[in-house]
N, C-alpha and C positions, 0 to 999 in steps of 0.2 A: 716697610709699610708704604700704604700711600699718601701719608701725610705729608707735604712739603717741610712745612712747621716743627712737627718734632723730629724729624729725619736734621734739620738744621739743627736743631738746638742740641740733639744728640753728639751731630760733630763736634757741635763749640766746648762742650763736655769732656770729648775726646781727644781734644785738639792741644799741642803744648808750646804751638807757638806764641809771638806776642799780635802778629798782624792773621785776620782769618780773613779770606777771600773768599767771596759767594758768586756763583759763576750756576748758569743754567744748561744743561745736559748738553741742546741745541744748537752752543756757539762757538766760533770758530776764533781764538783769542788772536788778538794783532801779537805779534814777537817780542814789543816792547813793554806790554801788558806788566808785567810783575816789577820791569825793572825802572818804571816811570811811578808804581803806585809807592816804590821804597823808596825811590828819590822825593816822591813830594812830601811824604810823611817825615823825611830827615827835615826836608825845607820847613815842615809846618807842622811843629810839635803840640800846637794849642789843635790842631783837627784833631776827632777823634774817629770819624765817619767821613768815606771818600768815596764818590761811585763817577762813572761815564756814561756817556753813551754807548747804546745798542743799535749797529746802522746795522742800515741791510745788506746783504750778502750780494756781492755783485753778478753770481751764479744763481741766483734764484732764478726760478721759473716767472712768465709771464705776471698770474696773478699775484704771486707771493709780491711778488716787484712793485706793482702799481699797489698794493695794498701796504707798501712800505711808504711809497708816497703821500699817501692819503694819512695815517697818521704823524708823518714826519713833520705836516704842515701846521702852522698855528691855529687856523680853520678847524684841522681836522680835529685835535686832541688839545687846543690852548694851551697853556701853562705846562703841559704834559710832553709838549712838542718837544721840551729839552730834551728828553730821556733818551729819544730817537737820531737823534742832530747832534754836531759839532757847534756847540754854543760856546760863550766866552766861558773862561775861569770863576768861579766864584766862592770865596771863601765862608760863606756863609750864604747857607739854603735849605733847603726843608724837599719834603715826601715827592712832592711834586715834580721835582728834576732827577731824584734818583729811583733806583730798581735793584731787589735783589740780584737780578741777571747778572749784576757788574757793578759791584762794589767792596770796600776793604774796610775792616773797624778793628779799633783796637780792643783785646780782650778782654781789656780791664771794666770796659763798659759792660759787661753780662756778671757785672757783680752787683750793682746796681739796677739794671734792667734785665728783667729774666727773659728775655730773646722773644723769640719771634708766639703770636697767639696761635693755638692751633685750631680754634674754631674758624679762623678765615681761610680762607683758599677759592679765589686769587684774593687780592686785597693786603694780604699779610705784612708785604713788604710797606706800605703807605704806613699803616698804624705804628710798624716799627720803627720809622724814622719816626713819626711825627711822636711818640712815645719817648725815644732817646733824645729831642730833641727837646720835648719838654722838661726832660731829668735836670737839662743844663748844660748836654755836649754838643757838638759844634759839627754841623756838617758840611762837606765842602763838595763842588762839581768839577771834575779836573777833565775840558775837552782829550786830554792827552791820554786818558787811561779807554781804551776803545776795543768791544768785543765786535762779532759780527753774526746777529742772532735771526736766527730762521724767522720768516714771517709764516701767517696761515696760506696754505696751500691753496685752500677752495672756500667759496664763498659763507657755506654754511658754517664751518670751523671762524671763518672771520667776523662772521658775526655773533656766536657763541662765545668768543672771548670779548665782546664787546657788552654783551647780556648778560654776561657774569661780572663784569668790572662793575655794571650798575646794579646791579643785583645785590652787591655787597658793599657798594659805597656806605648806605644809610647801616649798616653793621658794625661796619668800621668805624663813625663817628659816633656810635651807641657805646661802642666796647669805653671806646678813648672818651668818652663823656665830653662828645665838641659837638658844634654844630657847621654841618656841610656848607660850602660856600654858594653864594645864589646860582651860579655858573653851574653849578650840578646838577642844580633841577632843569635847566634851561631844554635838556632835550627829551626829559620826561613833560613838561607842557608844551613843546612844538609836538611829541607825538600826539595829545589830544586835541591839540586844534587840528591837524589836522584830520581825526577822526571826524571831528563836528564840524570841519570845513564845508561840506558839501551843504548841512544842515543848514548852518550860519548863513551861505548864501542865497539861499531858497527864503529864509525867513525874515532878513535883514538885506543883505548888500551884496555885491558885487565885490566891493570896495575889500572883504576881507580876504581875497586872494591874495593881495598884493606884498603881507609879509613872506607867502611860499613862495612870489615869481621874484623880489629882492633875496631870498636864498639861494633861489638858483640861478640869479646874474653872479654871488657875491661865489658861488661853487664854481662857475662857468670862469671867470677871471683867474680864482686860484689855479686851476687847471690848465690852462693859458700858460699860465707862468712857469708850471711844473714842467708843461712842453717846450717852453722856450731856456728856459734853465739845464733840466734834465734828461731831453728827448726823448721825454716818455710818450712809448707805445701807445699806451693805455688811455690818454685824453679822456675817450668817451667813457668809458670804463669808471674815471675818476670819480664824476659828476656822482653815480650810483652808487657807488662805495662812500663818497662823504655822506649821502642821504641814509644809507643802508646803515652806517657806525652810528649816527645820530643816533638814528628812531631804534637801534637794537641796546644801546647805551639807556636811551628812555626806557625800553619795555624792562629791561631788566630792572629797573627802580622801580616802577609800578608795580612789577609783579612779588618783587620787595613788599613795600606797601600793602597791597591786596592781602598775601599770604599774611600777614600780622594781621 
């Protein structure tokens, strides 16, 4: 089927191990993948959930590559930036640093939590951690456990998966009965100011360009840095893709929104 959702939960059904690994069609596993995520679970029997990072593929193409950098950044995706990156160990963390792509849970947890929603898709994997985590298991980010997962290829795919993540954010904290953190709305009202940007300055000021020209010094740095760190091709490229994920990140929540 094409559900992500219950094609997983099917497995976990099927499955007669004690450790189940979730891994995305698209990635190219590092060698020590299996045998780092059994060492750390000998090391650390109180986890019950372990996931890594998904870097980027050092053979991607142009954009997939500079589109690997734009969310690897804390600018690009904040809090999210882990998932992408080699960050520190942490033995306690939540939805926000891990990814079904590349993660490992123990089985005994889907007797307690019945796996993953199948009305999300994408989104599914957030609720699922932040659901296990609520039950009272324990999740952890281990830099050592590392796949290497395709980015989008071309510009319209990369902002369709940024349209959909917002799309379903406010779903995902409906199901899970929370409420989204302010950070989530932030680039669903930067896309309406700048709708009513032109308006605002016609009828008021001048004065309110100046939170979009400190966006695009604060993009213009980050970029800088991606060049002098990473010797990324793509510089100019970047600036447009941090602005592009914002405002497709926003419309996907308003159009949320709207449609209810």
């Amino acid at each position: 089927g094409k559900n992500p959702s219950e094609n997983r939960n099917n497995g976990v059904k099927a499955s007669k191990g004690e450790i189940i690994a979730f891994l995305d069609d698209d990635a190219v596993l590092d060698l020590d993948l299996f045998k780092n995520a059994e060492n750390f679970f000998n090391e650390h029997p109180e986890i019950d959930v372990v996931g890594g990072p998904q870097l980027t593929p050092k053979d991607d193409g142009f954009f997939a590559k500079t589109s690997g950098y734009a969310i690897e950044s804390f600018f690009g995706t904040f809090r999210m930036s882990k998932r992408y990156t080699q960050g520190k160990l942490e033995l306690d963390t939540d939805e926000t640093t891990l990814t079904s792509a590349n993660c490992f849970v123990r089985k005994k947890i889907f007797s307690k939590v019945k796996g993953f929603d199948p009305r999300l898709f994408p989104g599914e994997d957030p609720e699922f951690f932040s659901r296990v985590k609520k039950t009272g298991f324990k999740l952890a980010y281990n830099p050592e456990l590392v796949i290497y997962h395709r980015r989008r290829s071309n510009f319209f795919e990369f902002c369709k998966q940024f349209f959909n993540y917002g799309k379903v954010r406010l779903e995902k904290e409906k199901i899970g009965k929370s409420l989204p953190g302010l950070v989530f709305f932030i680039p669903s009202l930067f896309l309406i100011y700048l709708v009513l940007l032109p308006l605002l300055v016609y009828l008021f000021n001048w004065w309110f360009v100046l939170p979009f020209v400190f966006y695009l010094i604060v993009a213009f740095f980050v970029s800088v840095y991606v060049l002098f760190t990473k010797g990324a091709l793509g510089f100019f490229l970047l600036h447009f893709l941090f602005l592009s994920m914002h405002l497709s990140y926003g419309a996907g929540m308003l159009y949320y929104l709207l449609k209810r």
